[in-house]
C-alpha positions in Angstrom: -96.3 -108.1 41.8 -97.2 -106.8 38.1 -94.4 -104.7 36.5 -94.9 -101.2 36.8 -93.6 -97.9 34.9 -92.3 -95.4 37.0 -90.2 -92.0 36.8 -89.6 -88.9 39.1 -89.5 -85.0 38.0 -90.8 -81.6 38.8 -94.6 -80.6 38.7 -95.4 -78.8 34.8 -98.1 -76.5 33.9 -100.1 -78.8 31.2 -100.9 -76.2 28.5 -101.0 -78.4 25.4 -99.8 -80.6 23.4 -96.7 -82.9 22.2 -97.4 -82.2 18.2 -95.5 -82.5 15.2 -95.3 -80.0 12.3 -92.9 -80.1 9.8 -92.8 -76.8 7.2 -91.8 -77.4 3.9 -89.1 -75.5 1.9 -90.5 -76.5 -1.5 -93.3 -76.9 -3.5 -93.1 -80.5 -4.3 -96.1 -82.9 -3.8 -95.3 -86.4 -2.6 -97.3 -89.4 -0.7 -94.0 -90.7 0.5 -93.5 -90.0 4.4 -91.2 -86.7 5.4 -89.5 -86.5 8.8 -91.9 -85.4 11.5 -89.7 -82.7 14.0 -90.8 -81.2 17.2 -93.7 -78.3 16.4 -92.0 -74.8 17.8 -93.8 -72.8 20.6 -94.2 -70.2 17.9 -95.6 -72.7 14.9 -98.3 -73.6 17.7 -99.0 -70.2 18.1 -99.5 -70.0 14.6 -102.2 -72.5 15.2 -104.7 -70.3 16.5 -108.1 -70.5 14.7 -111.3 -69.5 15.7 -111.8 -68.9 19.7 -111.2 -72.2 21.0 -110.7 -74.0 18.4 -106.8 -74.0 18.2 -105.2 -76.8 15.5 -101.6 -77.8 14.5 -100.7 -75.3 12.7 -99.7 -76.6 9.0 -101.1 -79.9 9.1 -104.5 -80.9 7.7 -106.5 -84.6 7.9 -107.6 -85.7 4.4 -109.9 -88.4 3.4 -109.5 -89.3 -0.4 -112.6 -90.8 -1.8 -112.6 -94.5 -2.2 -111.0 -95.8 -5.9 -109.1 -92.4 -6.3 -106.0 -92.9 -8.3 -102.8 -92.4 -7.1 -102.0 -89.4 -9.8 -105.1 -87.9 -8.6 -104.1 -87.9 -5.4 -100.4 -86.6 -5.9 -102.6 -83.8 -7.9 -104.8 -82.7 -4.7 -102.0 -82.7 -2.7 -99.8 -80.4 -5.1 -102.9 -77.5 -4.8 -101.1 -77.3 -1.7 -97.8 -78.2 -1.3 -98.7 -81.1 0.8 -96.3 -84.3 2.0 -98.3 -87.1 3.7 -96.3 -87.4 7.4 -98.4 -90.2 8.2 -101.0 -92.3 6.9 -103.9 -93.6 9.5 -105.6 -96.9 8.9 -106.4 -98.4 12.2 -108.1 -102.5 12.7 -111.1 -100.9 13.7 -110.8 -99.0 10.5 -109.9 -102.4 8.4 -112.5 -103.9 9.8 -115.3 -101.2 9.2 -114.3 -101.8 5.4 -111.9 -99.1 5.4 -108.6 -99.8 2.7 -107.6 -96.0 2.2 -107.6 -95.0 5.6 -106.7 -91.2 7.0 -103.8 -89.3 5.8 -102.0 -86.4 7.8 -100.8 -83.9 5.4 -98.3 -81.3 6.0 -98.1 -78.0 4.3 -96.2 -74.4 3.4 -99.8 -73.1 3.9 -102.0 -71.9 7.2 -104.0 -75.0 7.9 -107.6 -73.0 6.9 -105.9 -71.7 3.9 -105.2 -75.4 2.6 -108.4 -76.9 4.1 -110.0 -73.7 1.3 -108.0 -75.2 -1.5 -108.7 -79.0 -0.8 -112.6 -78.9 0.2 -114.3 -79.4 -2.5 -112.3 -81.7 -4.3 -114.2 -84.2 -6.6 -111.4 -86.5 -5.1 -111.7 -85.2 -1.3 -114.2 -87.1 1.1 -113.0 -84.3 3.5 -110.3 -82.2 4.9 -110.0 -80.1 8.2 -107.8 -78.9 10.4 -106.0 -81.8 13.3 -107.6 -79.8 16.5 -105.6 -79.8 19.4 -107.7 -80.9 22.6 -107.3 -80.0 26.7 -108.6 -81.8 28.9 -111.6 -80.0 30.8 -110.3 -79.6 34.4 -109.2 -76.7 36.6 -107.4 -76.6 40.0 -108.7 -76.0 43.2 -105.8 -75.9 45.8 -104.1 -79.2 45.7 -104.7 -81.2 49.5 -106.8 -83.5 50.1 -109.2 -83.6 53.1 -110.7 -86.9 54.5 -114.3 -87.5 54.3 -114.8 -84.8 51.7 -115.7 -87.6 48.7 -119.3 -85.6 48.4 -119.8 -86.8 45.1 -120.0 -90.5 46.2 -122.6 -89.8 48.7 -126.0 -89.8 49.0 -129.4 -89.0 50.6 -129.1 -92.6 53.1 -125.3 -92.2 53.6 -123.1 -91.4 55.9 -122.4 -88.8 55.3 -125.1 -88.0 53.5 -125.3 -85.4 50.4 -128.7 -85.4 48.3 -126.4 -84.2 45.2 -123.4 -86.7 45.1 -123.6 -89.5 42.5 -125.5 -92.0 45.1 -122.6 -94.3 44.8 -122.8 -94.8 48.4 -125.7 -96.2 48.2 -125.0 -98.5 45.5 -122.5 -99.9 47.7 -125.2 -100.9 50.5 -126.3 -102.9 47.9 -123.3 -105.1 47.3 -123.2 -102.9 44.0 -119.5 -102.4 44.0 -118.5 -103.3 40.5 -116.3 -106.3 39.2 -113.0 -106.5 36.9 -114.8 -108.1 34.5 -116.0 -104.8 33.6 -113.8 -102.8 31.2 -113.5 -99.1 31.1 -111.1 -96.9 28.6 -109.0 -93.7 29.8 -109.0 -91.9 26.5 -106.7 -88.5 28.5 -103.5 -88.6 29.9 -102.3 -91.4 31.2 -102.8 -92.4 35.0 -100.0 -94.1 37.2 -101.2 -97.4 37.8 -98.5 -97.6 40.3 -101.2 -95.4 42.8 -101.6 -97.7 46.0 -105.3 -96.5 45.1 -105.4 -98.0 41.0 -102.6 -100.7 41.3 -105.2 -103.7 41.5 -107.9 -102.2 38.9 -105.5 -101.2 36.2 -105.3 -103.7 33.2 -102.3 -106.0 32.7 -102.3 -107.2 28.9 -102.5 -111.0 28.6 -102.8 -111.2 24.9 -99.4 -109.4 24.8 -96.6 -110.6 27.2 -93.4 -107.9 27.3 -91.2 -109.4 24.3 -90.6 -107.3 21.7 -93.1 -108.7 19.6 -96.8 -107.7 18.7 -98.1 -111.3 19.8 -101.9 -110.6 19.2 -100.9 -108.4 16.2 -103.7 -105.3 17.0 -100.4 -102.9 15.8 -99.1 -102.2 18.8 -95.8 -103.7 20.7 -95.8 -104.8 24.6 -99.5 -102.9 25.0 -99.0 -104.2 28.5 -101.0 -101.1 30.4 -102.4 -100.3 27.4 -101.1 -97.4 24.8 -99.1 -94.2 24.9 -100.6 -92.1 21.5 -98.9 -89.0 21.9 -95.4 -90.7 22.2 -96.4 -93.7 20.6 -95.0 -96.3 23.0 -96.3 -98.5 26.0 -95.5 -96.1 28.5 -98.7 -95.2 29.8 -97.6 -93.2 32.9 -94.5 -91.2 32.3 -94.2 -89.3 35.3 -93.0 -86.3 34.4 -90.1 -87.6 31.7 -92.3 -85.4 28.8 -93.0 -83.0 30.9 -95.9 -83.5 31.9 -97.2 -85.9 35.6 -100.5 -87.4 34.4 -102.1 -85.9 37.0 -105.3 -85.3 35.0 -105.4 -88.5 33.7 -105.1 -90.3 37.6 -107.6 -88.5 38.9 -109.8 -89.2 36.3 -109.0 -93.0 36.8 -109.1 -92.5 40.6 -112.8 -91.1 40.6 -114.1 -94.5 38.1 -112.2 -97.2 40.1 -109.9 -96.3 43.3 -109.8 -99.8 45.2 -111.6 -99.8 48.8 -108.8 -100.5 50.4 -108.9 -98.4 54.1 -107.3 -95.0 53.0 -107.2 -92.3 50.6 -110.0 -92.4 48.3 -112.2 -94.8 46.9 -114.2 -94.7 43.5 -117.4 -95.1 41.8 -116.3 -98.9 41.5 -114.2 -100.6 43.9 -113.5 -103.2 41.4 -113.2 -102.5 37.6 -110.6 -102.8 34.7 -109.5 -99.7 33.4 -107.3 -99.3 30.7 -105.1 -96.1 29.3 -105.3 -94.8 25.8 -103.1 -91.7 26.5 -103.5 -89.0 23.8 -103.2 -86.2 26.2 -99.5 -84.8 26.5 -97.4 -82.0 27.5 -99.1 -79.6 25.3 -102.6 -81.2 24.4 -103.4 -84.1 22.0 -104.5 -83.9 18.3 -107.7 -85.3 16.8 -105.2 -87.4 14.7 -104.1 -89.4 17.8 -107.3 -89.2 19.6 -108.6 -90.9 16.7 -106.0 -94.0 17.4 -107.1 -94.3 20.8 -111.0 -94.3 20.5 -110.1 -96.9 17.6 -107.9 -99.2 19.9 -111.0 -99.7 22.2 -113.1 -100.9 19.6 -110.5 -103.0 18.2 -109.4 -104.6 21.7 -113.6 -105.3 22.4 -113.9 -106.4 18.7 -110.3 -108.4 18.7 -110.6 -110.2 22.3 -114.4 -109.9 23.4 -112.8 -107.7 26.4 -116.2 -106.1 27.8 -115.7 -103.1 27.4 -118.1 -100.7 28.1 -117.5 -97.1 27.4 -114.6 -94.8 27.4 -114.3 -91.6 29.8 -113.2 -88.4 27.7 -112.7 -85.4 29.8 -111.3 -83.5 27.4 -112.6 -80.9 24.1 -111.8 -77.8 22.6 -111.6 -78.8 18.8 -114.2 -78.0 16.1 -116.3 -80.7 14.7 -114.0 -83.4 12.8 -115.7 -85.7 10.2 -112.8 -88.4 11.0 -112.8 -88.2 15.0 -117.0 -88.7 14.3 -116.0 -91.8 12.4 -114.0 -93.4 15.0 -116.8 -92.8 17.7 -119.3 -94.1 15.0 -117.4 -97.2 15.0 -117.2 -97.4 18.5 -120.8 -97.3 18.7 -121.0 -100.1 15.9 -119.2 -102.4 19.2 -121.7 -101.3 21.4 -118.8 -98.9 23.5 -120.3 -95.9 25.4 -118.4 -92.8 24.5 -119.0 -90.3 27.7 -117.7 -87.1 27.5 -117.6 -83.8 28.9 -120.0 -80.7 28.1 -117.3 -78.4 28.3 -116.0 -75.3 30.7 -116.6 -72.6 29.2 -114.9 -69.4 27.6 -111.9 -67.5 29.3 -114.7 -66.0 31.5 -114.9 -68.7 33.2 -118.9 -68.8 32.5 -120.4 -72.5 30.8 -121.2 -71.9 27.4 -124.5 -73.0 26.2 -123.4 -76.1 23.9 -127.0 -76.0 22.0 -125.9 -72.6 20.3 -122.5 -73.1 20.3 -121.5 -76.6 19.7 -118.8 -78.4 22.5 -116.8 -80.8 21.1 -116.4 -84.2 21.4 -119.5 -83.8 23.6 -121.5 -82.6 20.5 -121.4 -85.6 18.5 -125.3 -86.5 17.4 -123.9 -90.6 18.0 -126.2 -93.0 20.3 -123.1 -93.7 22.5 -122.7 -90.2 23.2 -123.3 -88.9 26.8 -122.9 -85.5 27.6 -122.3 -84.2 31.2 -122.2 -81.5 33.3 -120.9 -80.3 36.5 -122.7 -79.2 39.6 -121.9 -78.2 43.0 -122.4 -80.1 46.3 -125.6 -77.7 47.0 -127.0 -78.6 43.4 -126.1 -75.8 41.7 -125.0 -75.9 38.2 -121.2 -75.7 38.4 -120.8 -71.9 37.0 -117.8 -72.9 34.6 -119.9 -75.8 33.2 -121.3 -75.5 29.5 -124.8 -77.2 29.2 -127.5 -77.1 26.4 -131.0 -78.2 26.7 -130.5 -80.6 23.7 -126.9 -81.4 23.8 -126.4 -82.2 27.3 -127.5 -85.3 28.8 -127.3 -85.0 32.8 -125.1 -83.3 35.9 -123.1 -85.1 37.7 -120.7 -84.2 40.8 -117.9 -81.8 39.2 -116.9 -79.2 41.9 -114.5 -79.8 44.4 -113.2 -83.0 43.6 -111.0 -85.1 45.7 -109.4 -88.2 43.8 -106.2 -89.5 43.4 -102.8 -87.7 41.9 -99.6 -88.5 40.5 -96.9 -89.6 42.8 -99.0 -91.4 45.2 -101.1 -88.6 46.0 -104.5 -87.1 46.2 -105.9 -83.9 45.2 -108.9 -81.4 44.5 -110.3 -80.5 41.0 -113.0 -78.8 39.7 -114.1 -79.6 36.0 -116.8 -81.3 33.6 -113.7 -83.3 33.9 -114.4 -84.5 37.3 -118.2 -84.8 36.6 -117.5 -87.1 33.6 -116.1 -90.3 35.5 -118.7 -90.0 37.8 -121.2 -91.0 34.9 -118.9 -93.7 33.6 -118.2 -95.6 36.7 -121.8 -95.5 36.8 -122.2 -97.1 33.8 -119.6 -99.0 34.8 -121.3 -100.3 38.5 -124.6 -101.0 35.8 -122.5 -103.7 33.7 -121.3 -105.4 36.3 -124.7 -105.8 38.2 -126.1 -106.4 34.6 -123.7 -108.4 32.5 -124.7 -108.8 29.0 -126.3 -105.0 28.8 -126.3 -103.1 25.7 -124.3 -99.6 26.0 -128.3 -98.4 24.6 -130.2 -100.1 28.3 -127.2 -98.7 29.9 -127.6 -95.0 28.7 -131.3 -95.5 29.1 -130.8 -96.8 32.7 -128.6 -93.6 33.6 -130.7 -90.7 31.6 -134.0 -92.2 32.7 -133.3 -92.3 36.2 -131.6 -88.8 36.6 -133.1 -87.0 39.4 -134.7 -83.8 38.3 -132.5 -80.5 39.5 -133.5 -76.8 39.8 -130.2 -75.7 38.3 -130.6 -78.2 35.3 -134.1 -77.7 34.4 -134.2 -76.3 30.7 -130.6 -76.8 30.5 -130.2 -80.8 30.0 -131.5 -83.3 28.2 -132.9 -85.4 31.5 -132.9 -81.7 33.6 -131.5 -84.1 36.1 -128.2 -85.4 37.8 -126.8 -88.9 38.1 -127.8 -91.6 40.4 -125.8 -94.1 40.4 -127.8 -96.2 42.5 -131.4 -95.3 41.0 -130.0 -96.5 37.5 -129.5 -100.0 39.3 -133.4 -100.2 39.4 -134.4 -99.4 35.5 
C-alpha cells in the first residue's frame, strides 16, 4: 500500500490564512532576508483594503525591471523602509526567461501606502498588495444522503436530473476517465487517505522519499505533491494547522472519487490528481498561490506529466500583475486554469463579475474558464456571481454531496462545488481525446453548453455543462 500522511484533531472554522508579516523597527533598506514570524490576528486586521479585497498587511510583491542595478534597487526599497523576506523565482519562471524573479517586501508602512510610493518607479515593473484568497464554498448541514449526487446526473439516468453535469451519461459510454489524465488541486489540500481518493491521488515517481530533491524541480520528497502555505510535503494535515482540508477533499472528491460501491463517486472514476495546497488556516496569499500554479507548469514542462488544467475554487484578491504571469505561463504549457466566478458580497447575492471584476476568475488568459453555480431546478445559484462577458458556463453548485476529511462525506454549496464539475469534465474529454489542446478542450465544453433560462444574458455560453455533449464536439 502507498505511504500515506495522516493526523487527528478537532473540526476549525477556516477563516483565512497561515501568513507571515514581520514589522520593522527601523528604517533601514536591505535585500538581505529578515526573519519571517507569525502575522497577529490584529496585523491581519490591519489588512483590510477595499471590500473584499483583504491583503497581508505590510507586505508588498515587487517586480524590478530587468538590468536594474542593485543600488537602484536598495534605493526603491528605502522610499519605504522595505526588507526583502523572500525572493520568488520559480522553474517555470527560469524557464519563461525570467533571472530577477518576484520579491516579497516587508514594510513599517500600510501595504497601499507603500504600493503609492513604489508605483511608478522608473525601476518598478510593478508593485501591489499580496491578497489573501478563500476558497468560494459555504456549508449546508454536513450529512450525506445516498443517491443525492444530482449533479452527476442527467436527462437518460437513473436517476435522472436535466440540470446535473451529464456525467452519468458519459459513463454509459465507457467515458469514465483514465490516470493518465492529470489534474492540479490548487486549494487546500485533500486526504488522499479517503477510501474514495486513495487510488486516484498521485504518488511522485520522479521523487522517492529520501531527503533529497532527486528530479531537482525545488522541492524535497514532493511525494503527493506540495504543501505552499507550510512549505513542506504534507499535503493533507488533518487538522495539525488548524485547519481539516475539508474544502480541498471535496473539491478532489467531486473531479475523481473512485467507483468503488459506496459513498460517492466523481466526474472521473479514474484520474490523477495532484495537491498544490496554498489554502491554510486563515487563507493563502497571491505570493504562494503563485508557487503552486507555477509547480504545474513546471511538473508538465519538467516530466511531460499530462496535465490538463487546474481546479481553483477560490478568489477574493484584487487583480495581481504577478499571479496573471503565472497563469500566462501556464497557458504557454497548454494547462487549463478553471476557476470559480465568485459568491458574492456579505449579502449573500452573486455579484455581477462584468462590472465588478472576480478574481482569479477575471483573468482575460485563453486557459481561463469561468463558472457558475446553479441549482438542481436550473436556477442560477442566488450566491453565485456571473457576468455576461466574464463568465463562461453553470455548472452543478447547490447542494453538493462529495467527500470530507476523516473518511467522510458531506454537503456544500459554492462556485466552489460547481468548479470541479467543469474540470473533471475536461478531464473525462482528455482521456477520451488524448493528445487535445487545453484550446479544443475549452471549445468542446463552451460550445456544447446547454442553453439555460437562469444563464441567458448572464454567461458567456448562457448555458450549463454537459459533460457528456462535450464528448461529441
Amino acid at each position: 500500500m502507498k505511504h500515506k500522511h495522516m493526523a487527528v484533531f478537532s473540526k476549525p472554522l477556516l477563516v483565512g490564512g497561515l501568513l507571515s508579516a514581520v514589522f520593522l523597527a527601523g528604517c533601514e533598506s536591505s535585500l538581505d532576508k529578515i526573519q519571517d514570524e507569525p502575522t497577529t490576528q490584529s496585523q491581519l486586521a490591519d489588512a483590510q483594503g477595499e471590500p473584499g479585497r483583504d491583503y497581508v498587511a505590510n507586505e508588498l510583491l515587487v517586480k524590478f525591471k530587468a538590468g536594474v542595478s542593485e543600488e537602484a534597487k536598495a534605493n526603491a526599497l528605502a522610499r519605504i523602509s522595505g526588507k526583502v523576506s523572500e525572493k520568488i523565482l520559480t522553474k517555470a519562471m527560469e524557464r519563461a526567461g525570467e533571472k530577477e524573479g518576484l520579491m516579497v517586501v516587508h514594510t513599517p508602512l500600510q501595504a497601499l501606502e507603500a504600493m503609492s510610493k513604489m508605483k511608478g518607479g522608473p525601476e518598478i515593473e510593478y508593485a501591489e498588495p499580496n491578497y489573501i484568497y478563500q476558497h468560494t464554498a459555504t456549508s449546508n448541514d454536513t450529512y450525506y444522503t445516498n443517491n443525492s449526487l444530482w449533479g452527476m446526473y442527467g436527462d437518460a439516468t437513473s436517476p435522472a436530473n436535466q440540470f446535473g453535469s451529464q456525467a452519468g451519461e458519459a459513463w454509459a459510454a465507457n467515458h469514465t476517465g483514465s490516470n493518465t489524465v492529470y489534474v492540479g488541486i490548487i486549494d487546500e489540500g485533500f486526504q488522499n487517505t479517503h477510501p474514495e481518493l486513495d487510488a486516484n491521488e498521485w504518488d511522485n515517481p520522479y521523487d522517492p522519499v529520501d531527503g533529497v530533491d532527486n528530479d531537482k524541480n525545488g522541492y524535497i520528497d514532493d511525494t503527493d505533491g506540495w504543501d505552499f502555505d507550510s512549505n513542506d510535503n504534507t499535503i493533507y494535515d488533518g487538522g495539525t494547522r488548524g485547519s481539516l482540508d475539508d474544502h480541498g477533499t471535496h473539491v478532489a472528491g467531486t473531479i475523481g472519487a473512485e467507483r468503488n460501491g459506496t459513498g460517492v463517486v466523481g466526474v472521473n472514476w479514474s484520474v490523477t490528481m495532484i495537491s498544490g495546497k496554498f489554502l491554510g488556516r486563515r487563507g493563502g496569499t497571491t505570493a504562494n498561490a503563485i508557487k503552486a500554479v507555477d509547480y504545474f507548469t513546471d511538473l508538465k514542462t519538467r516530466h511531460g506529466l499530462n496535465i490538463v488544467a487546474t481546479n481553483n475554487s477560490w478568489g477574493g484578491g484584487g487583480s495581481s500583475s504577478a499571479l496573471l504571469d503565472a497563469i500566462k505561463r501556464a497557458n504557454a504549457a497548454n494547462i487549463l486554469f478553471i476557476a470559480a466566478a465568485g459568491n458574492g458580497g456579505s449579502d449573500g447575492v452573486g455579484d455581477n463579475n462584468d462590472a465588478v471584476a472576480s478574481f482569479p476568475s477575471n483573468y482575460d488568459v485563453p486557459n481561463v474558464i469561468a463558472v457558475a453555480a446553479i441549482t438542481s431546478t436550473g436556477a442560477k445559484s442566488s450566491f453565485s456571481n456571473y457576468g455576461a462577458t466574464t463568465v463562461d458556463l453553470g455548472a452543478p453548485g447547490s447542494g453538493i454531496n462529495s467527500t470530507t476529511a476523516f473518511n467522510t462525506y458531506s454537503s456544500y454549496s459554492g462556485t466552489s462545488m460547481a468548479t470541479p464539475h467543469v474540470t473533471g469534465a475536461a478531464a473525462l474529454y482528455a482521456a477520451a481525446k488524448p493528445g487535445s489542446s487545453a484550446a479544443q478542450i475549452k471549445n468542446a465544453l463552451l460550445s456544447s453548453a446547454v442553453p439555460t433560462t437562469s444563464l441567458a444574458g448572464r454567461t458567456v455560453t448562457g448555458g450549463r455543462l454537459d459533460a457528456n455533449g462535450a464528448l461529441s464536439k
